[in-house]
Biopython code that builds the backbone (N, CA, C, O; Angstrom):
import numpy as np
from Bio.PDB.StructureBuilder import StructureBuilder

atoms = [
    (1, "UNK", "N", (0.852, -1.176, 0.000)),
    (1, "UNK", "CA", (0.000, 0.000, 0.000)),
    (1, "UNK", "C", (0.891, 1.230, 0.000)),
    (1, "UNK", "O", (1.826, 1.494, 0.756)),
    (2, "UNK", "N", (0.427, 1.876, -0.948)),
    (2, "UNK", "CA", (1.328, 3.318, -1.069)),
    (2, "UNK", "C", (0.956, 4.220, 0.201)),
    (2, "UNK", "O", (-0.190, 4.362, 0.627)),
    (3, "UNK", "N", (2.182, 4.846, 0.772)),
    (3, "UNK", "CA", (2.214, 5.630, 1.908)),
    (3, "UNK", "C", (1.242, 6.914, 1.903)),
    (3, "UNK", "O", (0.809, 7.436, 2.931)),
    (4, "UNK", "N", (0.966, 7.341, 0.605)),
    (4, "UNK", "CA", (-0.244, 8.353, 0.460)),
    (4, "UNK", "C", (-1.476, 7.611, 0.734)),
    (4, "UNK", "O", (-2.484, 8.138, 1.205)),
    (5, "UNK", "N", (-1.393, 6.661, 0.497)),
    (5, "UNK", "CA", (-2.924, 5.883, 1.160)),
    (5, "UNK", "C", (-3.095, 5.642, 2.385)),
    (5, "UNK", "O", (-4.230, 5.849, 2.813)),
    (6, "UNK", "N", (-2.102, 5.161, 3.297)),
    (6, "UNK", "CA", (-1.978, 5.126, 4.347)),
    (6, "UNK", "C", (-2.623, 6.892, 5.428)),
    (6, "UNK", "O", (-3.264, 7.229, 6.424)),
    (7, "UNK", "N", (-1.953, 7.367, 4.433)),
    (7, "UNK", "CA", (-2.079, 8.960, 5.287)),
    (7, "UNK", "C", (-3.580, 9.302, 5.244)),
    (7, "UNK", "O", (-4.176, 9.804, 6.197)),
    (8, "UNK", "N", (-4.104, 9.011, 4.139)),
    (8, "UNK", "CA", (-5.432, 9.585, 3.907)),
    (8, "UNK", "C", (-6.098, 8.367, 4.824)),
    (8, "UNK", "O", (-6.714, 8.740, 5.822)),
    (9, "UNK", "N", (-6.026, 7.024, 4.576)),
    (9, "UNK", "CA", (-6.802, 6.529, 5.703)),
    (9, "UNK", "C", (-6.741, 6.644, 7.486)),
    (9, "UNK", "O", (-7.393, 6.082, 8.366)),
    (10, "UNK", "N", (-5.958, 7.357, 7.506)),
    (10, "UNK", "CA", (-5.546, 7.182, 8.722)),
    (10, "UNK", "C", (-6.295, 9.181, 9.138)),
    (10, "UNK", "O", (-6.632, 9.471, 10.286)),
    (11, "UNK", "N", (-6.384, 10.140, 8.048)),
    (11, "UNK", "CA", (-6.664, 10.914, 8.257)),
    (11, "UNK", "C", (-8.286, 10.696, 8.804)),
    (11, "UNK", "O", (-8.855, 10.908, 9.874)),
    (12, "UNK", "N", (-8.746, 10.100, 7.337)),
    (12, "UNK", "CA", (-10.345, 9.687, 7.738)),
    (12, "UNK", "C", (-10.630, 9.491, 8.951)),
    (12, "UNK", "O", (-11.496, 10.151, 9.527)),
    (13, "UNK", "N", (-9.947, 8.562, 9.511)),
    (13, "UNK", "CA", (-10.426, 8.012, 11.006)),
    (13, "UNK", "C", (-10.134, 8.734, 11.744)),
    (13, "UNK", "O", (-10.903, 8.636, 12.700)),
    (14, "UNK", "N", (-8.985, 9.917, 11.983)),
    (14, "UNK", "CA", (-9.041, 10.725, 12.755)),
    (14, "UNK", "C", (-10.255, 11.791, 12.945)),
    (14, "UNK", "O", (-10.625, 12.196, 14.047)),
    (15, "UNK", "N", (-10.860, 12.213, 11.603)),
    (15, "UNK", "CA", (-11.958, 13.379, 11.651)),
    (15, "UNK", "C", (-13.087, 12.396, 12.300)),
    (15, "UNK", "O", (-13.697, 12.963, 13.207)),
    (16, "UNK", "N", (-13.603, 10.761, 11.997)),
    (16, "UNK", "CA", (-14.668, 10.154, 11.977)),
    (16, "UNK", "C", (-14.800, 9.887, 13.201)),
    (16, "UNK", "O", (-15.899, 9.648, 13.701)),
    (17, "UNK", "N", (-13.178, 9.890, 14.163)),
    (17, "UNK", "CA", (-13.617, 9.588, 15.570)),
    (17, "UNK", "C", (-12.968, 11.054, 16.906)),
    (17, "UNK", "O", (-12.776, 11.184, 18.115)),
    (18, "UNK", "N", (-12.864, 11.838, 15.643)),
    (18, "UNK", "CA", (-12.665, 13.045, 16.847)),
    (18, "UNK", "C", (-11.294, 12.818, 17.395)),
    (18, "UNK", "O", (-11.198, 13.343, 18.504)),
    (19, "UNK", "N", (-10.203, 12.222, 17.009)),
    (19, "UNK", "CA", (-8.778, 11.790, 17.493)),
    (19, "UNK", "C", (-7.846, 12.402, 16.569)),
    (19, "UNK", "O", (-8.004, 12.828, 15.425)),
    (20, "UNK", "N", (-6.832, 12.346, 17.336)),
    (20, "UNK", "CA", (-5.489, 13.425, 16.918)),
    (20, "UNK", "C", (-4.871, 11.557, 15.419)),
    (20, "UNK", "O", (-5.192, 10.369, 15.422)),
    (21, "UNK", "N", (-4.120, 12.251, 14.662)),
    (21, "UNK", "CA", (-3.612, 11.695, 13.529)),
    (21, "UNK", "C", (-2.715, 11.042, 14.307)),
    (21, "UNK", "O", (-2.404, 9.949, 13.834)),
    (22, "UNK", "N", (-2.100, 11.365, 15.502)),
    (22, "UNK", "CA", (-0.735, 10.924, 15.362)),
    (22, "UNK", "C", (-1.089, 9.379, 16.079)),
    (22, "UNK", "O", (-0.594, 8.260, 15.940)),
    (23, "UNK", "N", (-2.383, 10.023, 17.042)),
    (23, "UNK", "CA", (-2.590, 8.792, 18.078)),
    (23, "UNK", "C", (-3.087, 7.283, 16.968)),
    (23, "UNK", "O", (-2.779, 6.097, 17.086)),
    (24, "UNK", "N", (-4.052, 8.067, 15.814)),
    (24, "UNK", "CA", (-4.526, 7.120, 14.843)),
    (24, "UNK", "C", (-3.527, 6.126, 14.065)),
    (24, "UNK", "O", (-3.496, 4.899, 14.168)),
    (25, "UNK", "N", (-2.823, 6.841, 13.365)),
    (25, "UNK", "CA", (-1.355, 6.107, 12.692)),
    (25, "UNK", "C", (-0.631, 5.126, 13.581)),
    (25, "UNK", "O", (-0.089, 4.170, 13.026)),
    (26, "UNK", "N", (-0.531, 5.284, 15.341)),
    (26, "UNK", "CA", (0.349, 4.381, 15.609)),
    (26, "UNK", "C", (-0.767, 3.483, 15.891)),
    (26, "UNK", "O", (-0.507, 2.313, 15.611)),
    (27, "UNK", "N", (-1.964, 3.696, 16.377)),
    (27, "UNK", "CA", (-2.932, 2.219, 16.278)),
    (27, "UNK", "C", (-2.729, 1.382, 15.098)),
    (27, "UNK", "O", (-2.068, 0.351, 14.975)),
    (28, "UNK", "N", (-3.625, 2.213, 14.024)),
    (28, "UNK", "CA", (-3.087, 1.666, 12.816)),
    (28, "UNK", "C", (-1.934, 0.987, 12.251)),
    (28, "UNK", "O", (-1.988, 0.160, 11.341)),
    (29, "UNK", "N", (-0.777, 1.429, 12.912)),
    (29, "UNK", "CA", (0.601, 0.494, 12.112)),
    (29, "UNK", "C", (0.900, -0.841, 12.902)),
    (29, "UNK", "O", (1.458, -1.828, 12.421)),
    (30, "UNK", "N", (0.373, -0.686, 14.367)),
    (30, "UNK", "CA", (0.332, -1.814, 15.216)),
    (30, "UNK", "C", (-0.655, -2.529, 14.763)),
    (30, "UNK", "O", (-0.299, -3.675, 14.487)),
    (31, "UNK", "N", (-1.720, -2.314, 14.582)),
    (31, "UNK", "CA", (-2.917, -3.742, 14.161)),
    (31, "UNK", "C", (-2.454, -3.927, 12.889)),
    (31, "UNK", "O", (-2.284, -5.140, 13.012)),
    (32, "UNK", "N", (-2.127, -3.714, 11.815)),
    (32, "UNK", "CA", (-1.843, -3.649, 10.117)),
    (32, "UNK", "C", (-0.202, -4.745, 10.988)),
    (32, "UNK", "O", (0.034, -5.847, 10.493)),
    (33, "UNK", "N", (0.325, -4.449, 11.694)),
    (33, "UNK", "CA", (1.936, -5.697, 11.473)),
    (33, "UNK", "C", (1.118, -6.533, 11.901)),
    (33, "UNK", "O", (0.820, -7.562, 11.294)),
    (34, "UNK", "N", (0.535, -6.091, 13.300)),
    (34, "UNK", "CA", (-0.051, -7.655, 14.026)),
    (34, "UNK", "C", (-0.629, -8.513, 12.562)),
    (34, "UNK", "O", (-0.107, -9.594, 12.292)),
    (35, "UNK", "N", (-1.514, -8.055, 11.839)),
    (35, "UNK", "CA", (-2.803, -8.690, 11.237)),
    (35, "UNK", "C", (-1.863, -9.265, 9.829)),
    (35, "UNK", "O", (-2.384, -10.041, 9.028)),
    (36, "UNK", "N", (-0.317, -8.734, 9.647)),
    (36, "UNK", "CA", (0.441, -9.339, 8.339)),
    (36, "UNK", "C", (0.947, -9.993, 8.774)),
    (36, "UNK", "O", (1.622, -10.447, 7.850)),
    (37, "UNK", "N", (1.353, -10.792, 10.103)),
    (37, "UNK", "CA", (2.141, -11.744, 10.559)),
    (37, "UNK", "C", (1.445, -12.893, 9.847)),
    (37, "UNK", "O", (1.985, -13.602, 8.998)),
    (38, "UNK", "N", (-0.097, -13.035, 10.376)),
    (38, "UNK", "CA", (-1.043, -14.246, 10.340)),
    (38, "UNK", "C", (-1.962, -14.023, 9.163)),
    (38, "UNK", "O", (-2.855, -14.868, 9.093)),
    (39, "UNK", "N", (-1.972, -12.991, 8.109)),
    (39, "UNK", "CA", (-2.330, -12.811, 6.929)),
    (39, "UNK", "C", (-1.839, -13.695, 5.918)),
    (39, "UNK", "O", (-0.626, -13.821, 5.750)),
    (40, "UNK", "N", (-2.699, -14.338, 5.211)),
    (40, "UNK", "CA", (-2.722, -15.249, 3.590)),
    (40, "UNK", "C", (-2.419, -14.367, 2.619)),
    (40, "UNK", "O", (-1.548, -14.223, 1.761)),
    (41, "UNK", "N", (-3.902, -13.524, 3.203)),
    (41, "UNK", "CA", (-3.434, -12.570, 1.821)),
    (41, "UNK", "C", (-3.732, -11.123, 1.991)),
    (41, "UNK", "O", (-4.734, -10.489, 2.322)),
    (42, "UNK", "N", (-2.346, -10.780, 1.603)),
    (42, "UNK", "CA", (-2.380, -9.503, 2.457)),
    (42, "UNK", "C", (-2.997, -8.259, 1.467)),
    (42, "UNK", "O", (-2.616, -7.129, 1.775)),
    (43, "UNK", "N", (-4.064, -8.394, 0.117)),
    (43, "UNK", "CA", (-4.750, -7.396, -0.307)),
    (43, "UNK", "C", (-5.687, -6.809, 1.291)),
    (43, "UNK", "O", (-5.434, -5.750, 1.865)),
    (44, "UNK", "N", (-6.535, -7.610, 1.638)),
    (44, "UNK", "CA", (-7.526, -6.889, 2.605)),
    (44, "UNK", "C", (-6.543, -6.419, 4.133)),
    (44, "UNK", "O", (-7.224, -6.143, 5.121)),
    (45, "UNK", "N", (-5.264, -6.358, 4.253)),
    (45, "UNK", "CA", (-4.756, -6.297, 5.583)),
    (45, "UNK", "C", (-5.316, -4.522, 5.984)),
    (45, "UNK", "O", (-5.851, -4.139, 7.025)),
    (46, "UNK", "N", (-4.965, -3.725, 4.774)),
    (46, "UNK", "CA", (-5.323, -1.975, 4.950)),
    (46, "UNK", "C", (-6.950, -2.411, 5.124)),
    (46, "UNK", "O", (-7.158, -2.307, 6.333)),
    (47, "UNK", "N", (-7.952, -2.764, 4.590)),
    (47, "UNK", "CA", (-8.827, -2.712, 5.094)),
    (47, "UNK", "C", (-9.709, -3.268, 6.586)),
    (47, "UNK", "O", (-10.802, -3.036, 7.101)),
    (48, "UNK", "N", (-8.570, -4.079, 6.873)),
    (48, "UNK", "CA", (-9.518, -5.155, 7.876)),
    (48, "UNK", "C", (-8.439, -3.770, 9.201)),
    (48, "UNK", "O", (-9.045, -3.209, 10.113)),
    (49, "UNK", "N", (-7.510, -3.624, 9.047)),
    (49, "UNK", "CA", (-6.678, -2.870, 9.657)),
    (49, "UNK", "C", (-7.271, -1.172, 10.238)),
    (49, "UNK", "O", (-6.847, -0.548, 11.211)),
    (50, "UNK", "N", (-8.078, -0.866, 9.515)),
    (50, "UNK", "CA", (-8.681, 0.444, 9.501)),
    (50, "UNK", "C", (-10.084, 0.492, 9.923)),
    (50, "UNK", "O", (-10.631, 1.569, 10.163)),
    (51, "UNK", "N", (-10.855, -0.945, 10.051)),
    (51, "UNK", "CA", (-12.054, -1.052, 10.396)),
    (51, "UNK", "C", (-11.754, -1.494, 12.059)),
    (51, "UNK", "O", (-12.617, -1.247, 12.902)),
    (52, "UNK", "N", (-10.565, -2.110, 12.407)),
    (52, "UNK", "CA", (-10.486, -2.513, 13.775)),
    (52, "UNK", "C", (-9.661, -1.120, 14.789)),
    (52, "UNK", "O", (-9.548, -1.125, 16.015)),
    (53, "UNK", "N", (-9.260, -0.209, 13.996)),
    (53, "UNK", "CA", (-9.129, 1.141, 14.493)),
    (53, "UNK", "C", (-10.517, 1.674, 14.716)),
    (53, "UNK", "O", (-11.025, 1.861, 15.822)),
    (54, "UNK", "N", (-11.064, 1.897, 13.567)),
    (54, "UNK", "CA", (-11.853, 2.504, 14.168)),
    (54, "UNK", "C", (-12.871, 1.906, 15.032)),
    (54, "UNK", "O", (-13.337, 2.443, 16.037)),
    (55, "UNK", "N", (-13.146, 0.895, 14.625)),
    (55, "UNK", "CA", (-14.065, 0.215, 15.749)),
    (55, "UNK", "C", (-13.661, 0.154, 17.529)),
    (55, "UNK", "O", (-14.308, 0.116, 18.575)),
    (56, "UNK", "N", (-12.209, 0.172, 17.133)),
    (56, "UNK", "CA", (-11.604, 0.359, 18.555)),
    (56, "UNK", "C", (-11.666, 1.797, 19.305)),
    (56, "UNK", "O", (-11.921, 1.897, 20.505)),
    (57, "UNK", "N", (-11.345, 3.135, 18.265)),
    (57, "UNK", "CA", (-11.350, 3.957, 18.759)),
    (57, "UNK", "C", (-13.036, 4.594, 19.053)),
    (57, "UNK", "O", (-13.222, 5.684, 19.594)),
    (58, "UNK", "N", (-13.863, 3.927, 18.709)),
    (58, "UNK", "CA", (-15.248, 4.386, 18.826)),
    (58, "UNK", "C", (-15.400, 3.793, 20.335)),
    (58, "UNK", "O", (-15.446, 4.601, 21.263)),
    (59, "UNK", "N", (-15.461, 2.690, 20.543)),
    (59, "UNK", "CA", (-15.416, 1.915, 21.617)),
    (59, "UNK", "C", (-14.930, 2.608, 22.775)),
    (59, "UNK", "O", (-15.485, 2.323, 23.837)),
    (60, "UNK", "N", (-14.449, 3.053, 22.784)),
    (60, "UNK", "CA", (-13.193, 3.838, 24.009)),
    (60, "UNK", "C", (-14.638, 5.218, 24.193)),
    (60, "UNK", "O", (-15.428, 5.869, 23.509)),
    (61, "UNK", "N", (-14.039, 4.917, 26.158)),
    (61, "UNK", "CA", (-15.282, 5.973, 26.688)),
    (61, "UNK", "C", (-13.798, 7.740, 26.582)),
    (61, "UNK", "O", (-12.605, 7.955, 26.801)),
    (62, "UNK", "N", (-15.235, 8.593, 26.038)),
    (62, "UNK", "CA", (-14.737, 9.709, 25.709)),
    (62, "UNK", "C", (-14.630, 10.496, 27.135)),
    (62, "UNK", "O", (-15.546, 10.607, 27.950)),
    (63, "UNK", "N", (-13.056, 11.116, 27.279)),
    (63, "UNK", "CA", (-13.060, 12.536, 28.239)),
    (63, "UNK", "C", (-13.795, 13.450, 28.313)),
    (63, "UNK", "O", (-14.242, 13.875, 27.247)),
    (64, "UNK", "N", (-14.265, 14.200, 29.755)),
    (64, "UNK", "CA", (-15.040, 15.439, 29.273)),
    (64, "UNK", "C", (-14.256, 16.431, 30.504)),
    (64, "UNK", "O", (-14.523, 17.630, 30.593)),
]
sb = StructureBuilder()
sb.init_structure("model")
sb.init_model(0)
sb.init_chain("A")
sb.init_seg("    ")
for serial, (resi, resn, name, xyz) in enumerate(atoms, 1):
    if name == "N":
        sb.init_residue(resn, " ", resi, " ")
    sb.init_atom(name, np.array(xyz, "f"), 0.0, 1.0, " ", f" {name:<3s}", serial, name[0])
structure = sb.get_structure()
């Protein structure tokens, strides 16, 4: 996956869950290695990788 793709997905999820980029990207690069260790095939790894961010970062109780 080209690194401009990476940025823009990782931007998305920052606006979609109200979170800073930087915190998003290192979720993201940690679940995306975890998920290529035990990956067949690594076309869907950016996608399955970006749905368990955000699902994770939605999950998480918000500060007030």
């Amino acid at each position: 996956m080209k690194k401009n793709d990476v940025s823009m997905i990782v931007h998305e999820i920052a606006l979609a869950t109200n979170n800073s980029e930087q915190l998003v990207a290192d979720l993201y690069t940690a679940v995306a290695m975890d998920m290529k260790r035990d990956a067949r095939i690594m076309d869907f790894v950016p996608l399955l990788a970006a749905r368990r961010v955000r699902e994770d970062l939605k999950a998480r109780p918000t500060a007030k």
